[in-house]
N, C-alpha and C positions, 0 to 999 in steps of 0.2 A: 445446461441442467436447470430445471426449475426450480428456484429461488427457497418457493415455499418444501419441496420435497428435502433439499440441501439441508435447512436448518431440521427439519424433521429427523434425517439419518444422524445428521450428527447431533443432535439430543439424545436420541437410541445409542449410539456409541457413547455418551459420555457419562453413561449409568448401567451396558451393559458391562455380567460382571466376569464372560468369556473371552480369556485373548484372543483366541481362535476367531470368534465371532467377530469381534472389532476389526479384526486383520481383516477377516472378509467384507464389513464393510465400506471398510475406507481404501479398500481395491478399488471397489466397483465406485468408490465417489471420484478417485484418484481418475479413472476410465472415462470417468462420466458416463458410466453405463446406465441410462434414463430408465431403460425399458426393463431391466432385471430388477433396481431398486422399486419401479414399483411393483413387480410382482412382489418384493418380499413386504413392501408397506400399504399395496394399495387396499388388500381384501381383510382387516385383524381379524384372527382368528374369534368367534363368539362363543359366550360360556351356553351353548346348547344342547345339548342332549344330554343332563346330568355334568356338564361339563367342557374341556377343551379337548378336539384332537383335529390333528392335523399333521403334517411334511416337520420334523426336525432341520429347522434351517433357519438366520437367523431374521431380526423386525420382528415386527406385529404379526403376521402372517404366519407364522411357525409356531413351532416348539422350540422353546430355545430357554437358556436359565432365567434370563430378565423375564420372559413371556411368565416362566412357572412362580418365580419373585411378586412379581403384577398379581397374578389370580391369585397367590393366598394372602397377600398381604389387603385382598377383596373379600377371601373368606374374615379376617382376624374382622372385618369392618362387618362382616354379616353376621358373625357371631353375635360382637356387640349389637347390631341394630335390633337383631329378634330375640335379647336378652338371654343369650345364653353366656353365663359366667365362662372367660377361659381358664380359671381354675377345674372345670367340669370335665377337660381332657378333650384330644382329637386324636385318631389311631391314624396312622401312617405307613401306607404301604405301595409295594411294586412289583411288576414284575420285572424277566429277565429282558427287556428291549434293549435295544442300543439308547442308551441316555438316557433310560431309568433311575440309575445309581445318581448319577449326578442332579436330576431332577430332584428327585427325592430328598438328599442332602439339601438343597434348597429349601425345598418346603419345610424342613424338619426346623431349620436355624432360623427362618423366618417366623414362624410359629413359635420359638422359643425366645427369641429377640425381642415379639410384642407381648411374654409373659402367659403363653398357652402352654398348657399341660400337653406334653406329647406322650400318649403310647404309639413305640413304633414295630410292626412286622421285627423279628430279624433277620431276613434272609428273603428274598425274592419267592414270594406268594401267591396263591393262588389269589382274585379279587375277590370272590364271597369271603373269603375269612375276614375283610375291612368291615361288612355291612354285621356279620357274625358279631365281632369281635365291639361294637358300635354298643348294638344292644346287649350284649352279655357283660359288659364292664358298665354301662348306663351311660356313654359318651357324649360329647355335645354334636361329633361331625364328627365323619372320615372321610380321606382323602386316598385314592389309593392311584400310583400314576399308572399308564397303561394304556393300550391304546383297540386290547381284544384284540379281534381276528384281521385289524387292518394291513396295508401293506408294509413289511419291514423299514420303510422309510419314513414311518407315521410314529408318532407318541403321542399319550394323551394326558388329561388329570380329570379324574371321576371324583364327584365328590356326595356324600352323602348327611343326612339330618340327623336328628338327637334319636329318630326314629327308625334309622338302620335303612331307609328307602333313599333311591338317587333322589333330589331335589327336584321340585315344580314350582313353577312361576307362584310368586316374584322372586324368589329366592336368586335364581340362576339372575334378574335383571338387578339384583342388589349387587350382587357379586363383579357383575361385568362393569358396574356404574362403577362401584368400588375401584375395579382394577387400573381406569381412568385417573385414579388421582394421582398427582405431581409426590410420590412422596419416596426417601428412601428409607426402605425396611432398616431396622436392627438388626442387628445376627448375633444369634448366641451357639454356639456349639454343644454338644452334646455332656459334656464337664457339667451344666444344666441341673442343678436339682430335680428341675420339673422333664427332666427327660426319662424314661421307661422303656423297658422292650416286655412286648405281651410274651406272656409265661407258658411256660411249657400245659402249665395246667389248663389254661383258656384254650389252648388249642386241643386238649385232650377231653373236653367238654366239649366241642364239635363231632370228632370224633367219634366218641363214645355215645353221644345222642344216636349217630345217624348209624352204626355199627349195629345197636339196639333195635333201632327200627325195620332195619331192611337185612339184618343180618339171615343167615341161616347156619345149622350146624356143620353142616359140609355139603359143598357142590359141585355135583362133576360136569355142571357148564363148562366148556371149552371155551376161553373169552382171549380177543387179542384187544390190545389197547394202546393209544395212541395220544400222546399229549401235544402233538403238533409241534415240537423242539420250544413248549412252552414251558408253564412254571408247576402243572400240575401232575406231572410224571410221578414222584416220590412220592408224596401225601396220596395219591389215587391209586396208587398200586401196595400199598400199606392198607388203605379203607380194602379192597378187595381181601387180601389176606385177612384182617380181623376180620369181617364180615362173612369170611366163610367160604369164598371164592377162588381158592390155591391151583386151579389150572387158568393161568391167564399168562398169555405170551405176548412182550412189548414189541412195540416195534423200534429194536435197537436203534436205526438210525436216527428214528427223531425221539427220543427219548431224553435227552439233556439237554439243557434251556441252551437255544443259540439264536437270538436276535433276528441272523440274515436267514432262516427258514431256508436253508440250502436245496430241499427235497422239496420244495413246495414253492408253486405258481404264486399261490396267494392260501394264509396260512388261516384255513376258515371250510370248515367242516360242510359248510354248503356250496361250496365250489363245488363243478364237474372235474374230475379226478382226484379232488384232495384224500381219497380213500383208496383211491388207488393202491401204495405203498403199502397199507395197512391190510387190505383184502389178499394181497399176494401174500405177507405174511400171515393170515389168518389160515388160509390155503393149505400153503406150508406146514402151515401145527396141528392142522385138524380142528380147526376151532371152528362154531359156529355161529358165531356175534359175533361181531366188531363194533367196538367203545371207541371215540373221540371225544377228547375234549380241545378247545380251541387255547392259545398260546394262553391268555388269563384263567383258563378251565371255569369260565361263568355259562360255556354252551356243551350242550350234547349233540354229538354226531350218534347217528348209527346206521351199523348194516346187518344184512340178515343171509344166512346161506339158504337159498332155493331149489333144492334139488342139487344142481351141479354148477348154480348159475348164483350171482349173490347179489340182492337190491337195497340199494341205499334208500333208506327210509324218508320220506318228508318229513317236515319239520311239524307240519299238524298232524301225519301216522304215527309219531311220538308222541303227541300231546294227546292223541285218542289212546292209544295203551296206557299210557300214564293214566289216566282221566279212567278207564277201566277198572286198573287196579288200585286207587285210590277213593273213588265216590263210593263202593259199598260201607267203608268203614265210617263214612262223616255223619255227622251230628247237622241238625237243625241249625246250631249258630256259626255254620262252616260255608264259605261262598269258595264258589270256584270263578275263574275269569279267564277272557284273554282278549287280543286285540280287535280294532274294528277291520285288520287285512286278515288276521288267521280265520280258519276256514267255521263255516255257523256248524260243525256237527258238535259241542262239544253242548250248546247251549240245549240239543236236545238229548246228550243222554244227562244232563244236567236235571232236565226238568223229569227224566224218567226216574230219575234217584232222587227226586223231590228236594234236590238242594238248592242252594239260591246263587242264581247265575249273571253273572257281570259282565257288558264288554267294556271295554277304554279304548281310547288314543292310544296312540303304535308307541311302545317303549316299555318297559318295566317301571319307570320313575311312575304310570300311571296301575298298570299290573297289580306291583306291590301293594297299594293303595285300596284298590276295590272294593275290598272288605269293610271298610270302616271299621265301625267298633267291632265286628265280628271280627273271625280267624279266617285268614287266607290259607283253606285248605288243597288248595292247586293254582295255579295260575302258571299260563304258558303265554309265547309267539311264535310264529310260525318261520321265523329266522332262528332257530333252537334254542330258545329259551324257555328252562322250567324252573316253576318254582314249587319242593316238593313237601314242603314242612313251613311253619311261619317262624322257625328258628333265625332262617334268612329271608329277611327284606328282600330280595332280590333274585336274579334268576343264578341259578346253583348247580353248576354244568358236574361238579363230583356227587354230591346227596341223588340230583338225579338220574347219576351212571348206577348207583348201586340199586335204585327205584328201579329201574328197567333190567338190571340182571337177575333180581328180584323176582322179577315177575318173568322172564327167560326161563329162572330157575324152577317157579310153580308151573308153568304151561309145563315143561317139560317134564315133569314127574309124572302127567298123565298123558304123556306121550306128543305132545303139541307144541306148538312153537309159535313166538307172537307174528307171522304171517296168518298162522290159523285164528289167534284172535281175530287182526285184523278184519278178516271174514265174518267173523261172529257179529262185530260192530258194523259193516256197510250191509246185512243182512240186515238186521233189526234196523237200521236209521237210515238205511240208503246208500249211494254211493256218491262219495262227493269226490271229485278229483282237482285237482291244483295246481296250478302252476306259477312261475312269475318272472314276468321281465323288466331288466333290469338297462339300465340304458347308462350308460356314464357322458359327464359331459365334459370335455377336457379343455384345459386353457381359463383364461383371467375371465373369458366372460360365458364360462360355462352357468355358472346359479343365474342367471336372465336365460340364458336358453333353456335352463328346466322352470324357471318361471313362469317362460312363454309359451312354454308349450301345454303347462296346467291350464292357463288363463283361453287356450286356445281351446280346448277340452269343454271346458266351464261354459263359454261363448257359443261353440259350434258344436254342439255335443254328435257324434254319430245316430244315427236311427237304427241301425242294423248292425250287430258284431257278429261274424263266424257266422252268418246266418240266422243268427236271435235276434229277434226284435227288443230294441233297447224300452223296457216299460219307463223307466222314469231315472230322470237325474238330482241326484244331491248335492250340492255344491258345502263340504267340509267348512268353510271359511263362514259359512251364516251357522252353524250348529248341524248337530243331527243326531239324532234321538236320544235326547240330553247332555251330549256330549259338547265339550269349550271349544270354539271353533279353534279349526285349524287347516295346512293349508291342502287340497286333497281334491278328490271327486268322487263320490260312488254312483256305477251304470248297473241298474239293476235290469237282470235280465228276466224278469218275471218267474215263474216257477224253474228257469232252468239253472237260475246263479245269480253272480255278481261279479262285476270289475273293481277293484278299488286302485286310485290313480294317485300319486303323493310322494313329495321330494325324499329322498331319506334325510334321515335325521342325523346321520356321521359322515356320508360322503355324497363327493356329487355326483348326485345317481337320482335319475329320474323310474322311478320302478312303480308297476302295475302289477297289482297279484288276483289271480284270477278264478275262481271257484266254478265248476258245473256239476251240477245235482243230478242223480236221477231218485227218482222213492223209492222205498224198499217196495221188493214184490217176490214173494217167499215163491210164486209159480215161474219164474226167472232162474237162470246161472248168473252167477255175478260175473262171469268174464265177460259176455258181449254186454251189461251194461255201462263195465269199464270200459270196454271196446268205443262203446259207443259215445260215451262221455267226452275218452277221450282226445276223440276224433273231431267233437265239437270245439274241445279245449284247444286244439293245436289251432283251429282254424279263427276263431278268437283271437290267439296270441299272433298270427299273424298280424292280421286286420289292425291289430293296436302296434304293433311293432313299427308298420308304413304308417299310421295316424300321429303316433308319437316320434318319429323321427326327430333327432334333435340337431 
């Protein structure tokens, strides 16, 4: 056993505060198991994407209680450095994962031990009601654990600003510096003066906002709806009812929060089949939409019946109906935004509604932000993320189920349905189609093979994809059109699209999302330009498929 990793585990054991975990490490010292211990010490997990997630297991490398103890006891030190009093309050919340509860307990007693003001969730939540509930009480941060649509073996801890948005650099490198230091928290229990549970009335201000907004007096939309056996089942099928929406059939099996997503591959509304379940129940009721929300309910899933056939919608065919039904009403001091991978149509019906249009860096922590002093009157990503009101900072997979039954329910009062939108939009703008591949790279030295395989990209760029002539390369890491570097590549394919190439930001996964155009041509059908599109798209997606091999 190596000398230096030995004293390393057993300093992890001797401040972790799991029996469990302890047993299992000092098994595998007992073993001199070399090669497990450093999978669980070699890679620590980093405060990125808004935060930590990762495998539940225990070391640096996990989710584990000591790991969730380290990072707030990094927030309590970020608090302090960017001058937010912990008398100003932190909201705390989870959803239903395996090890949420326990985490959560964590953060709350650590938080209270260094004399922070906790508001906590009471009950396993949806994640927008943290960013909600941030800015509606005037908080300094939340925290809310979770890990979204990852694999049941995964947990996370999101954390957000006084401004209700996930956190941007430097914030996350204060944090992670913070979680470095040698020190052991306090713990106070919830006996706590300064402990609170958000109030029935703060979450009835959520409610009540977005019930107003998209409500109607009664709708004989036929809707089934699906929480993914996550946290937004209750609260989403409540919002439908006030809202006006009383024919909406669950899909009982995944309807109650259950951690191990028994019914499901992988619990994430852009998976191929994850609608599966849901469409067969749809079927069944006669219903003609299908709603998902993802385990956190922060994404929208949807499907649409077709005739006699039902198609699962893109995650930018969402962002173009939402972006429909929302840009007539905006004002002058209202921007719309979305990422440098979601697809460029929205930037032009943006500029046909004369509103003021944004891209960012891939993630909502940048989304949210766009606006600046103005109002974030839309913002989406093309991984289903919307954001449909500036109520939440963040992307709001319930506010924008009801946005989108909303407008189900206007088309259909004149006989229409958002496929025929759809139409209406790659008519007037064109047809853009989409696709993306997504590559995983498994084992201790997967992040270097999707490193090297960007750097290979960067270096050797292709000349030709799917038969398009590649016009020019951008390399994300020097900037690109004003945007902070990062780590990426865009292959622009002259008037017919673009590739954009870039590690994910939650898991390892080397992914490529890939756009082809055609212009609108009112003397055209739109099906052989789709045809044609894409038939381009597939053969692109190959081409990068054997280029990217990892």
């Amino acid at each position: 056993m190596n000398q230096e990793l030995d004293a390393t585990v057993r300093a992890w054991i001797a401040v972790e505060p799991d029996q469990r975990d302890r047993a299992t490490l000092q098994d595998l010292l007992d073993a001199d198991n070399e090669e497990e211990l450093r999978r669980l010490f070699g890679a620590p997990l980093r405060f990125g994407t808004a935060g930590l997630r990762g495998p539940e297991m225990p070391g640096p490398s996990g989710m584990n209680r000591h790991t969730v103890r380290r990072a707030t006891q990094g927030v309590v030190g970020w608090l302090d450095a960017t001058g937010v009093a912990r008398e100003t309050g932190v909201v705390v919340g989870r959803d239903a994962r395996r090890g949420s509860e326990k985490f959560n307990d964590e953060v709350v007693m650590v938080l209270l031990g260094a004399g922070v003001r906790v508001v906590e969730l009471p009950a396993p939540l949806p994640t927008p009601l943290v960013p909600f509930v941030v800015k509606a009480l005037g908080l300094g941060a939340g925290i809310m654990i979770t890990a979204s649509h990852n694999p049941a073996r995964d947990n996370g801890y999101k954390l957000y600003d006084h401004s209700g948005s996930q956190i941007i650099p430097p914030s996350d490198g204060i944090v992670e510096g913070l979680m470095a230091e040698p020190l052991t928290p306090l713990l106070e229990d919830r006996r706590s003066d300064l402990h609170h549970y958000v109030d029935d009335a703060t979450i009835a201000a959520y409610r009540n906002h977005f019930v107003a907004r998209f409500g109607v007096a009664r709708s004989e939309l036929a809707i089934t709806y699906t929480p993914m056996h996550g946290v937004g089942g209750r609260l989403m099928t409540e919002l439908f009812e006030e809202a006006g929406f009383s024919r909406v059939t669950v899909v009982a099996s995944q309807f109650e929060p259950d951690g191990r997503f028994p019914t499901l591959a992988f619990p994430n509304p852009e998976e191929p089949g994850a609608l599966d379940l849901a469409i067969r129940t749809a079927q069944d009721a006669g219903s003609s939409l299908v709603i998902a929300n993802d385990p956190d309910a922060d994404r929208l899933g949807v499907a649409v019946k077709d005739h006699e056939r039902w198609r699962t919608l893109r995650g930018d065919e969402i962002g173009w109906l939402l972006a429909s039904a929302l840009l007539p009403s905006m004002s002058h001091d209202n921007v719309v935004a979305t990422s440098i991978v979601s697809s460029t149509m929205l930037e032009k019906m943006a500029a046909t509604a004369n509103v003021h249009f944004v891209v960012t860096l891939t993630g909502f922590k940048w989304i949210s932000r766009a606006a600046g002093s103005l109002a974030l009157g839309f913002g989406y990503e093309e991984a289903l993320g919307f954001a449909v009101d500036p109520l939440v900072a963040d992307k709001d997979g319930m506010s924008a189920a009801l946005a989108i039954a909303r407008l189900a329910h206007d088309l259909a009062e004149r006989g229409a349905t958002l496929l025929d939108r759809l139409d209406e939009i790659e008519t007037t703008f064109g047809v853009h189609a989409g696709t993306q591949l997504s590559l995983r790279a498994e084992g201790p030295d997967g992040l270097d093979a999707i490193r090297d395989a960007v750097q290979r990209l960067r270096t050797s760029p292709p000349a030709v994809l799917g038969g398009v002539a590649v016009s020019s390369v951008a390399d994300l890491a020097k900037g690109y059109e004003g945007l902070a570097p990062t780590d990426g590549v865009v292959l622009e394919l002259g008037s017919r699209g673009r590739v954009v190439v870039r590690p994910s930001g939650t898991e390892a996964k080397l992914k490529a999302y890939v756009e082809i155009t055609a212009p609108p041509d009112a003397t055209r059908q739109l099906a052989p330009l789709r045809e044609q599109c894409q038939r381009t798209l597939d053969l692109v997606r190959n081409d990068l498929d054997g280029l990217l091999a990892l």
